[in-house]
GUPANU-190969 format. One record per residue (C-alpha): x, y, z; residue in one letter; residue number from 0. Coordinates in Angstrom, 3 decimals. Example, Ala and Ser with C-alpha at 12.3 -4.5 7.8 and 13.67 -1.06 7.14 Angstrom:
# residues 2
((12.300, -4.500, 7.800), A, 0)
((13.670, -1.060, 7.140), S, 1)
END
This chain:
# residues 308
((-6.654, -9.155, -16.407), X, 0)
((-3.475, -11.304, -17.532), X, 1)
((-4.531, -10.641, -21.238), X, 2)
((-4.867, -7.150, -20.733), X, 3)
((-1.128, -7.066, -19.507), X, 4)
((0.317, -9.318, -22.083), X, 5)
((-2.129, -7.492, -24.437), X, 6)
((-0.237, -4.018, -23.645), X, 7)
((3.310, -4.525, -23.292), X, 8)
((4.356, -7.924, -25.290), X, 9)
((4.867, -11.314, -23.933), X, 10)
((8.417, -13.254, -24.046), X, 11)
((8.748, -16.938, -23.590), X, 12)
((10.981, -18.616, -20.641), X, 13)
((10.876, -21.801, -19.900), X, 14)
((8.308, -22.805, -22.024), X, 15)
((5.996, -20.047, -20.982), X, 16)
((4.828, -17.085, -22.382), X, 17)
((4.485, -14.198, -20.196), X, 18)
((3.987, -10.543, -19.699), X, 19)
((7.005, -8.358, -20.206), X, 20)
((6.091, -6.180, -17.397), X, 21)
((7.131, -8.407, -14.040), X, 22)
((7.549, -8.214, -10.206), X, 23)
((10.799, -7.980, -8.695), X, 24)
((10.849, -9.324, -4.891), X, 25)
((13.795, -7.848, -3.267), X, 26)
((11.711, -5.322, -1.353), X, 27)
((9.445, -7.916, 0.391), X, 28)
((11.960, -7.420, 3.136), X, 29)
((13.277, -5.467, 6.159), X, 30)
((15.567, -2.583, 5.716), X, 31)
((18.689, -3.426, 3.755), X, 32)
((17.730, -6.052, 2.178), X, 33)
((17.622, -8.188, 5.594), X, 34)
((15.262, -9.983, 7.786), X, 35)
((11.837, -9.524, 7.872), X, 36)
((9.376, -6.700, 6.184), X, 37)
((8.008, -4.069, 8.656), X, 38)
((4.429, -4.732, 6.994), X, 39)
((4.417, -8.467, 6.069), X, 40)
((0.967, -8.869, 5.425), X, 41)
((0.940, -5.577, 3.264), X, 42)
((3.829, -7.749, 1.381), X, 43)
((1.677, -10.615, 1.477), X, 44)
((-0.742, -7.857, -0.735), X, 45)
((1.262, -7.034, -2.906), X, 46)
((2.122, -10.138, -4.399), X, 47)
((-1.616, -11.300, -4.928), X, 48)
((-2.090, -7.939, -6.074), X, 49)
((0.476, -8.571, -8.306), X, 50)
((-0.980, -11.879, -10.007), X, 51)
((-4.439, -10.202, -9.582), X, 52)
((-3.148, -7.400, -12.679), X, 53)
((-1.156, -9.871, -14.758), X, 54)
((2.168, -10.061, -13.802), X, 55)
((3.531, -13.500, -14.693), X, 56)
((6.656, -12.916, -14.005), X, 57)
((8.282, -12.938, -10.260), X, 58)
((11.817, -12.786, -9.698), X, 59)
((13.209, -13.622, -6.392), X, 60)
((16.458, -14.860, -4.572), X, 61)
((17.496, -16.719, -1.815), X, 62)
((19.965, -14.062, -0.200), X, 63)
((16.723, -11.210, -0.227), X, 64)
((16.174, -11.907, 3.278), X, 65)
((17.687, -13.934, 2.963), X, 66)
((15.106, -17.099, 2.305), X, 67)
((12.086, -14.378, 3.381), X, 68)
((10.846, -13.088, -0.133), X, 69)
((10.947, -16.634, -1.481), X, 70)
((8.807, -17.394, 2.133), X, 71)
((6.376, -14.294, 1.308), X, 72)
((5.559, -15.584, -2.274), X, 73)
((4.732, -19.373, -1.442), X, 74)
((2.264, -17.632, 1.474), X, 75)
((0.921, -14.989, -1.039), X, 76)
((0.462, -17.547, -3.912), X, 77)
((1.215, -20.925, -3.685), X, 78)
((-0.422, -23.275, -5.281), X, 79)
((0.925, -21.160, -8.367), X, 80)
((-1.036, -20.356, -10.958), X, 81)
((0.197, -22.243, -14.099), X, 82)
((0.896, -18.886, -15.989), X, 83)
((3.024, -17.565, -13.355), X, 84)
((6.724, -17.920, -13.898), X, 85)
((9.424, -17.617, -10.547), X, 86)
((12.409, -17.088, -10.685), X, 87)
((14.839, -16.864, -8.242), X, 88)
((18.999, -17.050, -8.196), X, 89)
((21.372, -18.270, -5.676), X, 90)
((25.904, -17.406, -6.084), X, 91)
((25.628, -13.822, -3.130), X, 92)
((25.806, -14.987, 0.109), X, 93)
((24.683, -12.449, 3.243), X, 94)
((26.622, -11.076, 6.284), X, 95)
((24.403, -8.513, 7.046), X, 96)
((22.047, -5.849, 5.890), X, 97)
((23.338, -3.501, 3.029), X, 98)
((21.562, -0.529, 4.641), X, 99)
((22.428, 0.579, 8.394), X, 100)
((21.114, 3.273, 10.530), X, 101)
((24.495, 5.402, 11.471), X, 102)
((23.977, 9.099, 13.506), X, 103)
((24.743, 10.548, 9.945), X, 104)
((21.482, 8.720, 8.490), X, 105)
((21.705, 5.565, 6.538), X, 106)
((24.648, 4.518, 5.274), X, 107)
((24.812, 1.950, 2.007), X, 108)
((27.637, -1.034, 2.527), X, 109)
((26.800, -2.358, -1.180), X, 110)
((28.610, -5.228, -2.429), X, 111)
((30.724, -5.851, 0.912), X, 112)
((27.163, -7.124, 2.331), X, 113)
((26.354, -9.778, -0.414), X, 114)
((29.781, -12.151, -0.897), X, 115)
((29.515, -14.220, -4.465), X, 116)
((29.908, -18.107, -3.398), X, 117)
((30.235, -20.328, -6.867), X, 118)
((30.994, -22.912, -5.719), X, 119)
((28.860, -25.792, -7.344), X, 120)
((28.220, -27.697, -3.875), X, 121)
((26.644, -24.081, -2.531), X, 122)
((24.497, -23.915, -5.981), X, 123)
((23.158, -27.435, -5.716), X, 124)
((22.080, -26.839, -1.994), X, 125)
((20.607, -23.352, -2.423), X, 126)
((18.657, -24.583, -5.536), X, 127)
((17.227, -27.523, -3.558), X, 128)
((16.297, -25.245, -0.334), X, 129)
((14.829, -22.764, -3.135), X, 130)
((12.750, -25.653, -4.325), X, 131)
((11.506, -26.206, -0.234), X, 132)
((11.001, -22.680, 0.491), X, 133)
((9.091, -22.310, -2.704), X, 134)
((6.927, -25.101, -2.173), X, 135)
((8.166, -26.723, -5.894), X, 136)
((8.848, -29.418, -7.537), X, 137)
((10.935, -27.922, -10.039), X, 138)
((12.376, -23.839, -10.760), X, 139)
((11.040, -22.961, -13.908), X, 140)
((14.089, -20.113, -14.101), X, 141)
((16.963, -20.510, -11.751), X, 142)
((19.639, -17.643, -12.153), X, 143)
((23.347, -17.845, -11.189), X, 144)
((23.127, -14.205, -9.403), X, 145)
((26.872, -12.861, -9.230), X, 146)
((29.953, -14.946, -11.114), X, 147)
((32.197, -16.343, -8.662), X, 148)
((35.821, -15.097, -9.858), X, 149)
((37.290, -17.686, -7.276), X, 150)
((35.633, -20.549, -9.223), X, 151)
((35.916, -21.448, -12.533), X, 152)
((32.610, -19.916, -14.727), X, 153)
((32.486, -23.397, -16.426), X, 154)
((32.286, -24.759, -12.677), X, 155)
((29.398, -22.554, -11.616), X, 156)
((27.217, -22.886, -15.280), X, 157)
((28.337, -26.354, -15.276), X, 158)
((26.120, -26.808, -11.748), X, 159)
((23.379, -25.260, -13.177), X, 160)
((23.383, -27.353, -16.037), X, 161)
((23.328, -30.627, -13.934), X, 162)
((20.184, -29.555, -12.157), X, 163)
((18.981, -28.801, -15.075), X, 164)
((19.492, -32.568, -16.799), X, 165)
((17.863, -33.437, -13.442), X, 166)
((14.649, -31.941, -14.385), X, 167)
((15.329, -29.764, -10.746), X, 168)
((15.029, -26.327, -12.986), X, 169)
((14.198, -25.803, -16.379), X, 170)
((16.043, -22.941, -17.794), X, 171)
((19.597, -21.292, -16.877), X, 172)
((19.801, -17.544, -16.384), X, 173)
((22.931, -15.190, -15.299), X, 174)
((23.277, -11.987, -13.323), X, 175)
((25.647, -9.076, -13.861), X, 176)
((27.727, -10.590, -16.372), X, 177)
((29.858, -9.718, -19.230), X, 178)
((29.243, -10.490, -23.230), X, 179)
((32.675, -12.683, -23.167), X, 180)
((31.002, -14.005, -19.843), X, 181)
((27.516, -14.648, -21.584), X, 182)
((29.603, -16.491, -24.863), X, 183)
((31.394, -18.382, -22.284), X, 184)
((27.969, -19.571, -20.332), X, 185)
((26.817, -20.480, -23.865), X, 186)
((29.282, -23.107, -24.490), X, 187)
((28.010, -25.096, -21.682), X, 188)
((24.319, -24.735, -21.595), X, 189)
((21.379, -22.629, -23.008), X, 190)
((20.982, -19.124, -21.501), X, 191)
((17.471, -18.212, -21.240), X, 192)
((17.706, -14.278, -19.628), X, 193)
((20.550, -12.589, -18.273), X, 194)
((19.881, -9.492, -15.479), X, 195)
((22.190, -6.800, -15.326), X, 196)
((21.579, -3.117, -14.129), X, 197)
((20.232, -1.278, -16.976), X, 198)
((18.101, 2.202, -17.029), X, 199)
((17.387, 5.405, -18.085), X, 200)
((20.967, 6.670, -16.910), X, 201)
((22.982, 3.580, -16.284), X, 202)
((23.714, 2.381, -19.861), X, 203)
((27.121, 0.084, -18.807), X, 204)
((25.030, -3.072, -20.063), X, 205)
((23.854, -1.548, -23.201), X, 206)
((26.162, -3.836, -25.504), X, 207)
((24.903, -6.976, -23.398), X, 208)
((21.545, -6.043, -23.987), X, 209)
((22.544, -5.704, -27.337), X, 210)
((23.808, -9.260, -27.680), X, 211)
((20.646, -10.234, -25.796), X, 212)
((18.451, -8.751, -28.579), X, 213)
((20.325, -10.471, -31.334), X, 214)
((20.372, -13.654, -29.581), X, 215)
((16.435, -13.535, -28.536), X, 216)
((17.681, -13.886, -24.784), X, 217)
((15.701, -12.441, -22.158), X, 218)
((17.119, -9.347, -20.107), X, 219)
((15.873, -8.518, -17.014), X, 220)
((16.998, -4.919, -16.454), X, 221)
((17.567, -3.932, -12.442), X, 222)
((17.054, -0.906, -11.087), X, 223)
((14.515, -0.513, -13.867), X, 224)
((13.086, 2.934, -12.289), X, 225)
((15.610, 5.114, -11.476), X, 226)
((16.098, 8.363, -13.831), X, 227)
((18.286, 10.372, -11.718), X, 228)
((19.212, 13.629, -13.314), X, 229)
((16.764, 13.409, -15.660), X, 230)
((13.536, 13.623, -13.114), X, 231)
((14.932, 16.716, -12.203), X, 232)
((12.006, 19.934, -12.154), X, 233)
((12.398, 20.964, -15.555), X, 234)
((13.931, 17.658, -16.670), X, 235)
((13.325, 15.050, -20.238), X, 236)
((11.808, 12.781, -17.572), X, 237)
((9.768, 15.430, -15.932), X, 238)
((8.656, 17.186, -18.694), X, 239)
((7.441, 14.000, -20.924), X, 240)
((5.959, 12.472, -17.173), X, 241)
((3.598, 16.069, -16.837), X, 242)
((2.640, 15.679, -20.652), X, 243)
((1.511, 12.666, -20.431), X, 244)
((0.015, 12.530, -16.853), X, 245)
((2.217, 10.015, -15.324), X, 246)
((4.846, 9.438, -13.325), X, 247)
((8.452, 9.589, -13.858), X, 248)
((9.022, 5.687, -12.898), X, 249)
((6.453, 4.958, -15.195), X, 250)
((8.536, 6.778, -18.054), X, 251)
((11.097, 4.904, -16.770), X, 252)
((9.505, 1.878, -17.157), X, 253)
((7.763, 2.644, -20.657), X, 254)
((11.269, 3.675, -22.153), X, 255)
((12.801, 0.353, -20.832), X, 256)
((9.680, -1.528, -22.509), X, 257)
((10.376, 0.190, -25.874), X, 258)
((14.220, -0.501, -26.058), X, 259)
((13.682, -3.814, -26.690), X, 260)
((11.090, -6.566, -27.194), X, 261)
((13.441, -9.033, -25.381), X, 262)
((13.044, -6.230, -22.128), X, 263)
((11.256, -7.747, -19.186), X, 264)
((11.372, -4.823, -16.261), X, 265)
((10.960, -6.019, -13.107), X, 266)
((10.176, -3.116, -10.927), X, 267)
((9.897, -4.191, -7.355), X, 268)
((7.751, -2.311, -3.963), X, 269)
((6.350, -3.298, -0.785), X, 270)
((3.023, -1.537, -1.000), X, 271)
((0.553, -1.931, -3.056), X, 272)
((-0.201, 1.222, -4.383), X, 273)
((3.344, 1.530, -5.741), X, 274)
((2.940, -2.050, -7.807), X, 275)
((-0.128, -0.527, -9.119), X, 276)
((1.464, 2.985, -10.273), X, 277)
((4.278, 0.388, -11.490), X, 278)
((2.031, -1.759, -13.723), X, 279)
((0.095, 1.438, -15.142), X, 280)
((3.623, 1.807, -17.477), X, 281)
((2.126, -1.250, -19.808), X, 282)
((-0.572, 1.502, -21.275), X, 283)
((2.012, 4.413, -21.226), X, 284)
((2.913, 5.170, -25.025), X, 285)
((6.248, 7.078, -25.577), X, 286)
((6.671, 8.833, -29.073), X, 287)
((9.038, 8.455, -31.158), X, 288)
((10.750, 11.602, -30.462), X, 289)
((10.301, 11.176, -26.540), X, 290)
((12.395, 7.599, -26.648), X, 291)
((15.318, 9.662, -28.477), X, 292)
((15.282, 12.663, -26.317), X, 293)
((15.441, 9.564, -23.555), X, 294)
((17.685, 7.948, -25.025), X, 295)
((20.311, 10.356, -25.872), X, 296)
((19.952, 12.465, -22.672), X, 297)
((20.589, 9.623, -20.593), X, 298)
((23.727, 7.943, -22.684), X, 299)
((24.922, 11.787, -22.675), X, 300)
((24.434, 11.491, -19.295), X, 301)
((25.907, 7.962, -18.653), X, 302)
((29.198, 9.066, -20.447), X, 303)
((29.668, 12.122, -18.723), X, 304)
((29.460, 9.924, -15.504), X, 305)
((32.412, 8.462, -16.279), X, 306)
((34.963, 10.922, -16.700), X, 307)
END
């Protein structure tokens, strides 16, 4: 089943290994807001075997998703680890509660005020070795600095990274939300493998660091790979070219994001199975030509609009 994946969407190398450019991403393996546990664990437990089971290679994780309980979820689901499967996880956001709370208005999103960046290289080496414990490794083949710090220098934070790196503790360096200057600057200190920033069909604010990314032959790892807003509407681009092609409108999501890039790796994330599987049916969707332009200008149209 793993060829069949890497067969249909591409493979990328990380670390030394080559895998599928469709992946898993783990935030959802936990309770409501991003904190504590899952209501289903063992449905979690699923989905990640599930997960392996179709070809994804890929899992990206992180210690404040729980925190510590989707890293604690994948070592159940899979450890020992296949050697063809790749995790990565990130430490630099720290937790004071969940980012989702029930209010009498309905739920109420706290964002960024719930996940505090801590750069400080002391915090990076420690999270990186409890990563390694709740893992159940001996090494990280991708560890990923998840926000910049701005109360500690960048060449601080990267510089961390890079120690535990010499030390044969992870095996390649990858950044979060970051800038191109920011990317340039990482650069001068150690090897980026991937970067992740939010990227999809109508948030394009990353579009020249994916650009730089494709030049460069770094990985991106695009968040919030799925969401199409506007353009799922009834009577929507994303609508119209899911119904034509019998899919879904995440999986035109998905199959846009695949064909913007070859250095693309989506990481769509679920607790339930059935939603990983819809997920992973995007490696056979095919796009035209024509469909990835109406995409792609509708949703930069979009995008700029946005911000006036």
């Amino acid at each position: 089943m793993t060829a069949s994946l890497c067969d249909a969407v591409g493979t990328f190398e990380v670390a030394g290994k080559k895998v599928a450019r469709l992946g898993f991403g783990a935030m959802r393996l936990t309770g409501l807001g991003v904190w504590g546990e899952p209501d289903d664990r063992e449905e979690c437990v699923r989905v990640v075997r599930r997960a392996v089971e179709l070809g994804v290679q890929l899992i990206d994780t992180a210690d404040s998703y729980g925190p510590y309980v989707s890293e604690e979820i994948i070592r159940e689901a899979i450890h020992p680890y296949r050697d063809d499967v790749l995790i990565a996880t990130k430490a630099g956001l720290t937790r004071n509660g969940p980012d989702t709370v029930k209010t009498r208005e309905g739920l109420v999103r706290l964002g960024p005020k719930a996940w505090p960046p801590v750069g400080r290289p002391e915090y990076l080496r420690q999270q990186a070795l409890m990563s390694l414990r709740r893992l159940g490794l001996d090494h990280i083949d991708l560890f990923q600095l998840h926000r910049v710090d701005p109360k500690v220098p960048l060449e601080d934070q990267v510089g961390e990274l890079k120690k535990l790196q010499d030390e044969g503790k992870i095996v390649a360096i990858g950044l979060s939300q970051v800038t191109v200057d920011q990317i340039e600057q990482a650069r001068t200190i150690a090897e980026i493998a991937t970067v992740q920033n939010r990227y999809n069909l109508t948030d394009r604010r990353s579009a020249d660091v994916l650009d730089y990314c494709t030049h460069h032959g770094i990985g991106f790892l695009p968040w919030a790979p799925v969401a199409a807003g506007d353009l799922a509407r009834p009577g929507g681009p994303v609508d119209l070219i899911a119904a034509a092609h019998r899919a879904r409108p995440s999986q035109v999501a998905l199959a846009w994001l695949l064909a913007r890039s070859a250095v693309v790796l989506p990481i769509p994330g679920t607790s339930k199975v059935t939603h990983l599987e819809e997920n992973l049916a995007a490696a056979t969707l095919r796009l035209t030509d024509a469909e990835i332009d109406t995409l792609t200008e509708e949703g930069t149209s979009r995008h700029a609009a946005s911000l006036h």
